[in-house]
SEVO-823578 format. One line per field, with one value per residue: residue number from 1; residue in three letters; chain; x, y, z of N, C-alpha, C in turn. Coordinates in steps of 0.2 Angstrom, whole numbers. Layout:
N
resi c(NUM_...)
resn c(ala_...)
chain c(A_...)
n.u c(X_...)
n.v c(Y_...)
n.w c(Z_...)
ca.u c(X_...)
ca.v c(Y_...)
ca.w c(Z_...)
c.u c(X_...)
c.v c(Y_...)
c.w c(Z_...)
***
This chain:
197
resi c(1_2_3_4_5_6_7_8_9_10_11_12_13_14_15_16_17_18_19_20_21_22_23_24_25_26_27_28_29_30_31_32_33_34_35_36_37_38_39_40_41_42_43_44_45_46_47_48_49_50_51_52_53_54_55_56_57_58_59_60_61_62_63_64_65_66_67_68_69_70_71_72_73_74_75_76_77_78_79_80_81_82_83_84_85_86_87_88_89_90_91_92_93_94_95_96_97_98_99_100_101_102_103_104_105_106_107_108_109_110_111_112_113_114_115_116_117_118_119_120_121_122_123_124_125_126_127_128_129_130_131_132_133_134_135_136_137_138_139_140_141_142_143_144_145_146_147_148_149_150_151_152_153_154_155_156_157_158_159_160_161_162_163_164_165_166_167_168_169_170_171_172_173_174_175_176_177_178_179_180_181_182_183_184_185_186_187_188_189_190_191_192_193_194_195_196_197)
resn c(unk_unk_unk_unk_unk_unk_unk_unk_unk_unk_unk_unk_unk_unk_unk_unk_unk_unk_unk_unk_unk_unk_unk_unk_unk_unk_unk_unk_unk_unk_unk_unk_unk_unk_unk_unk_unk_unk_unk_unk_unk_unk_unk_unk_unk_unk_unk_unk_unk_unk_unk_unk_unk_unk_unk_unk_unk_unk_unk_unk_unk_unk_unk_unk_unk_unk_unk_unk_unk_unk_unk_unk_unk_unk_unk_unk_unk_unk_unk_unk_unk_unk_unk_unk_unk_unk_unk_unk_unk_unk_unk_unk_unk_unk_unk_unk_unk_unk_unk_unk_unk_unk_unk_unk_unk_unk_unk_unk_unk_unk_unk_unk_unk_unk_unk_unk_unk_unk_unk_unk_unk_unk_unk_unk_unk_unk_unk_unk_unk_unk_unk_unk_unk_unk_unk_unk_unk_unk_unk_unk_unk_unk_unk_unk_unk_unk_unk_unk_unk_unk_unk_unk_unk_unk_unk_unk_unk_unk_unk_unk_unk_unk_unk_unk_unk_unk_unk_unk_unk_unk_unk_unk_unk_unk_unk_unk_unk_unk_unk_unk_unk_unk_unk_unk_unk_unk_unk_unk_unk_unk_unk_unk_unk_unk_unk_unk_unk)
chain c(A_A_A_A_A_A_A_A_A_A_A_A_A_A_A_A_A_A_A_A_A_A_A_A_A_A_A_A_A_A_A_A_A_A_A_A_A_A_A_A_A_A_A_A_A_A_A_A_A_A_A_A_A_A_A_A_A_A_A_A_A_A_A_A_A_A_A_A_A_A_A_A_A_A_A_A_A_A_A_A_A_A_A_A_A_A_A_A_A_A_A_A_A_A_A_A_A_A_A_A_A_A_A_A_A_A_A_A_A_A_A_A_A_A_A_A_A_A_A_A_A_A_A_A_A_A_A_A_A_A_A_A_A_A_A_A_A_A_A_A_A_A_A_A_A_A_A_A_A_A_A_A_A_A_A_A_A_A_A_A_A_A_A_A_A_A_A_A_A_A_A_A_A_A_A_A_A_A_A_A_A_A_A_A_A_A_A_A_A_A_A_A_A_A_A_A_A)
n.u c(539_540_532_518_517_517_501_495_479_478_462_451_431_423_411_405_394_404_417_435_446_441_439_449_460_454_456_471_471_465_477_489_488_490_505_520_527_536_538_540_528_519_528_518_515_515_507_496_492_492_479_473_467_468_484_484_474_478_488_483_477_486_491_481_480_493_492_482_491_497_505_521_530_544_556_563_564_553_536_529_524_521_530_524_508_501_503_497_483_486_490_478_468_475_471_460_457_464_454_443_450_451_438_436_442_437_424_426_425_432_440_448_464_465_480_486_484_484_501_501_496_506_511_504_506_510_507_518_516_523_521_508_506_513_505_492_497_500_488_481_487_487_473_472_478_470_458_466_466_455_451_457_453_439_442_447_434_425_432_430_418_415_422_412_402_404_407_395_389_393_391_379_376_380_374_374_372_366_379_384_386_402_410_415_426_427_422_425_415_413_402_393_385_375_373_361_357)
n.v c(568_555_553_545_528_526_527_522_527_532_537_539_540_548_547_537_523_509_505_517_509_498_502_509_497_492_498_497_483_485_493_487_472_478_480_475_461_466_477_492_498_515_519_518_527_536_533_533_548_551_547_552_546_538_534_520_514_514_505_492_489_485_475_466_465_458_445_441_439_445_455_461_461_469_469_485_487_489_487_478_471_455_443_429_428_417_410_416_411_396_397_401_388_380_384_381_368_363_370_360_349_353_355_341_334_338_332_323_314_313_302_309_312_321_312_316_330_347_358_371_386_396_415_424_424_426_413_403_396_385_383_382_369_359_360_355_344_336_336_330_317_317_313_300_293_292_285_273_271_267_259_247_245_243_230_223_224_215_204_199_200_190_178_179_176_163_155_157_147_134_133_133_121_111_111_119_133_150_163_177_190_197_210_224_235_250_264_282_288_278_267_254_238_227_209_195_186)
n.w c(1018_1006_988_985_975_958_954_964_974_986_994_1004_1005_1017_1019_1015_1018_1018_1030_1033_1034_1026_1014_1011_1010_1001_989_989_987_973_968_970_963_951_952_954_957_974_973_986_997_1004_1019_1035_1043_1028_1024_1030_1031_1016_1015_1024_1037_1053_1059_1064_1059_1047_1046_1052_1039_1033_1041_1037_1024_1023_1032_1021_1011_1003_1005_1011_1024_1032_1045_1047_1034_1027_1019_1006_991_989_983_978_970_972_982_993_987_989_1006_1011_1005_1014_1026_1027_1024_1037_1046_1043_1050_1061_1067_1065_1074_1084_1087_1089_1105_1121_1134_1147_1149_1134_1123_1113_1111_1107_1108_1119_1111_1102_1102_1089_1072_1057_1047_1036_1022_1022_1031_1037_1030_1037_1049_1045_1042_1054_1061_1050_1054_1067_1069_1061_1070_1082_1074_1073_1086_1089_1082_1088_1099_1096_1089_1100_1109_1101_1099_1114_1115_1106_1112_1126_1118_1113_1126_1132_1123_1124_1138_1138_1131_1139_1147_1159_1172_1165_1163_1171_1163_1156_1162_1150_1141_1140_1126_1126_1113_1107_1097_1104_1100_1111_1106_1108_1123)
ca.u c(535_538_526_515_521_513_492_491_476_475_458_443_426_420_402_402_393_409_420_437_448_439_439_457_462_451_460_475_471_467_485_495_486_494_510_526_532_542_537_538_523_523_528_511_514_514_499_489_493_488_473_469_465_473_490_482_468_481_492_479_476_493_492_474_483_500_487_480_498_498_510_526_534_551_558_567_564_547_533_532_521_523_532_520_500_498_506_489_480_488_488_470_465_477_470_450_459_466_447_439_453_450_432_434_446_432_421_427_424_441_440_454_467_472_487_486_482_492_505_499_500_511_508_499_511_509_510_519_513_524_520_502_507_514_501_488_499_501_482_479_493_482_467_475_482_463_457_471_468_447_449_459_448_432_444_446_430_424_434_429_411_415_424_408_396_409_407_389_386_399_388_371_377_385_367_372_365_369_384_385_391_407_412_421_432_422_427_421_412_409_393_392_378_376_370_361_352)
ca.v c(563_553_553_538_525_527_523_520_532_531_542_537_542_549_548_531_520_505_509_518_504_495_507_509_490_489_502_494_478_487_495_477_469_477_482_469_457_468_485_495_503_519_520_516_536_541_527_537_555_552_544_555_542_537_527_514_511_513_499_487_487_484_468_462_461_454_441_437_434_448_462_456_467_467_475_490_489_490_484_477_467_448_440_425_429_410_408_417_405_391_396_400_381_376_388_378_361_364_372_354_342_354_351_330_330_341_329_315_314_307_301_310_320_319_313_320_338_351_362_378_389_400_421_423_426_427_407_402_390_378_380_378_363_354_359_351_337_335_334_321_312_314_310_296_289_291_280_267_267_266_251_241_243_237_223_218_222_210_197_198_198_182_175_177_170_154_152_154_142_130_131_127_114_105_111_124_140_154_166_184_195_200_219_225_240_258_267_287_290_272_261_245_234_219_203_190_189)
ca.w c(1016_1000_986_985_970_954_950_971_976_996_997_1006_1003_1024_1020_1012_1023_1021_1034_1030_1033_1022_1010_1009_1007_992_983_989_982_968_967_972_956_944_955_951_966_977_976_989_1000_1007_1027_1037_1042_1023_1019_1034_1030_1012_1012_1030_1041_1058_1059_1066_1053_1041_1051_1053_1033_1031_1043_1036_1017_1025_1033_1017_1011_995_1004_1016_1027_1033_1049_1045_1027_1024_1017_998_987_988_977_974_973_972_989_994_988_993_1012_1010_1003_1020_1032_1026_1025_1044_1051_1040_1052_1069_1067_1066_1081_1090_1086_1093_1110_1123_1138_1152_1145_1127_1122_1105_1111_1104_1113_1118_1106_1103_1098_1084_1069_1049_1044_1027_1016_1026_1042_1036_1028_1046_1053_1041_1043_1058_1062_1049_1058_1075_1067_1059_1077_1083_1071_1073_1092_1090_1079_1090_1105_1093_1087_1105_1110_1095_1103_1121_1114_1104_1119_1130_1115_1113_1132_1133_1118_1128_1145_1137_1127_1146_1153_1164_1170_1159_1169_1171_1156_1159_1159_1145_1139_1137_1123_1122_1107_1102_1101_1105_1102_1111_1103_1111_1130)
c.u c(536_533_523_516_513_507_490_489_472_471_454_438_423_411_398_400_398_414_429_442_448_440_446_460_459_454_468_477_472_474_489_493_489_500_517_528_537_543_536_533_525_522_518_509_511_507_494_488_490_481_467_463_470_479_487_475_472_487_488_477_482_492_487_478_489_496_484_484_499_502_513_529_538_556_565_566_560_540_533_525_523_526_528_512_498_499_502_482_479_488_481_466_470_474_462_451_459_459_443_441_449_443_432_437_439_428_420_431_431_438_447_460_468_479_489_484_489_496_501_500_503_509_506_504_509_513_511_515_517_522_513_501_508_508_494_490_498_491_480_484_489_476_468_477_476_462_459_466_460_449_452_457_443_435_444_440_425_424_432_421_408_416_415_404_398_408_401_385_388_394_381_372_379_378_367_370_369_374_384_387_396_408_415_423_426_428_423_419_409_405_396_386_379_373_371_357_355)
c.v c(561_551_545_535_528_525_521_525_529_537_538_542_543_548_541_526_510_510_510_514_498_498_506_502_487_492_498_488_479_487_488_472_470_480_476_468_461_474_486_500_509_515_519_524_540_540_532_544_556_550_546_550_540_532_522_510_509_505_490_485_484_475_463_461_457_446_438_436_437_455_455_461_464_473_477_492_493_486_482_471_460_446_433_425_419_409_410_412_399_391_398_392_378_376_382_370_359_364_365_350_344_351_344_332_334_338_325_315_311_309_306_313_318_319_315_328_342_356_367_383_396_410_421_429_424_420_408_397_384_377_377_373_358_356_356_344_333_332_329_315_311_309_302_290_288_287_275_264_266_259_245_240_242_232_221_220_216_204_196_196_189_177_174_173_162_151_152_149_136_129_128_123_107_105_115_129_144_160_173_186_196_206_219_233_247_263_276_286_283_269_255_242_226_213_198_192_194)
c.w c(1008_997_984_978_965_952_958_974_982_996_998_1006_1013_1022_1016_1018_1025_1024_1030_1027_1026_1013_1006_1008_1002_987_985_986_975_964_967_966_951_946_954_958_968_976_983_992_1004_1016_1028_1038_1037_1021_1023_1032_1022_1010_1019_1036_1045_1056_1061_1061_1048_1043_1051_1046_1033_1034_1041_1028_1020_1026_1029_1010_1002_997_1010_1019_1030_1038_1046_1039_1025_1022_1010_996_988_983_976_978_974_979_995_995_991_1002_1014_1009_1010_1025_1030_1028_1034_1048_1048_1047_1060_1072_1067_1072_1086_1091_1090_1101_1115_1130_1142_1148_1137_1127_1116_1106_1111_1109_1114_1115_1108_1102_1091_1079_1062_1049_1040_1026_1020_1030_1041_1034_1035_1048_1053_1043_1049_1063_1059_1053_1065_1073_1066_1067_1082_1082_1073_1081_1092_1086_1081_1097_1102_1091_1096_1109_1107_1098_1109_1119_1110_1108_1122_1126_1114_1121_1135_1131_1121_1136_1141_1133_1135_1149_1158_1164_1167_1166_1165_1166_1159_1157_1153_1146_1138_1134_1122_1114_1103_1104_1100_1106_1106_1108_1107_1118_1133)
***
């Protein structure tokens, strides 16, 4: 077993009532703060054996900081410090931006299948900053094609309603009797008031 890098003390407290897991990825924070882009961690084997907790707690740390995008691991190599803590951030402010747009599109109601709905997703894999950038986009872009297509069914609903009041104004001005409303277009999610009898 190699020794663990300098000032990184993987021990947990067993009697402390946060769990060890959690334990252990505090002081790991700890340690990756003042560690330089691109060090090296130990093995998940050495992480567990020193700090006396299962490989799989100690595994699951590993993939809960990879996940908040301050370690990076590399088959074969290893695991290592990030080279940019901003890049944390920054998929942080996408990953909120992203739950803000899913939320509208959930909102809003569709009739029969959407055509804007997304492929199935794929396995659940560590986003960059880019991919979480397309995929921000990508939803303003649905959203965006939403919008477009409600406002040109209220514009021709508009019209059809104008239509029928030009044709009702046009019949009692001749004397006749007033005629049936005529159907119109049904749009999920949207109101329409009618105005007039």
């Amino acid at each position: 077993m190699s020794p663990l890098p300098e000032g990184l003390h993987a021990s947990v407290d067993r009697t402390s009532d946060l769990p060890l897991g959690a334990q252990l990825a505090r002081s790991l924070r700890d340690w990756i703060g003042r560690a330089a882009p691109g060090t090296r961690l130990p093995s998940v084997r050495e992480l567990a054996a020193a700090a006396g907790v299962n490989v799989n707690t100690a595994r699951a740390v590993y993939q809960r900081l990879e996940n908040e995008g301050i370690l990076r691991s590399e088959q074969g190599r290893g695991t290592f410090v990030s080279g940019s803590r901003g890049d944390a951030a920054q998929r942080a402010e996408l990953r909120r931006q992203i739950a803000v747009l899913e939320g509208e599109l959930a909102r809003r109601p569709l009739g029969g299948s959407d055509p804007f709905a997304p492929a199935p997703r794929q396995p659940a894999k560590l986003m960059t900053a880019d991919d979480l950038h397309q995929v921000r986009d990508d939803l303003l872009a649905r959203l965006k094609s939403l919008d477009e297509a409600r406002s040109e069914v209220l514009e021709r609903l508009a019209e059809l309603e104008a239509e029928d009041r030009l044709a009702e104004l046009e019949e009692s001005a001749a004397g006749g009797a007033p005629r049936a409303r005529r159907s119109t277009l049904s749009v999920p999610g949207a109101s329409v008031r009618w105005v007039g009898a």
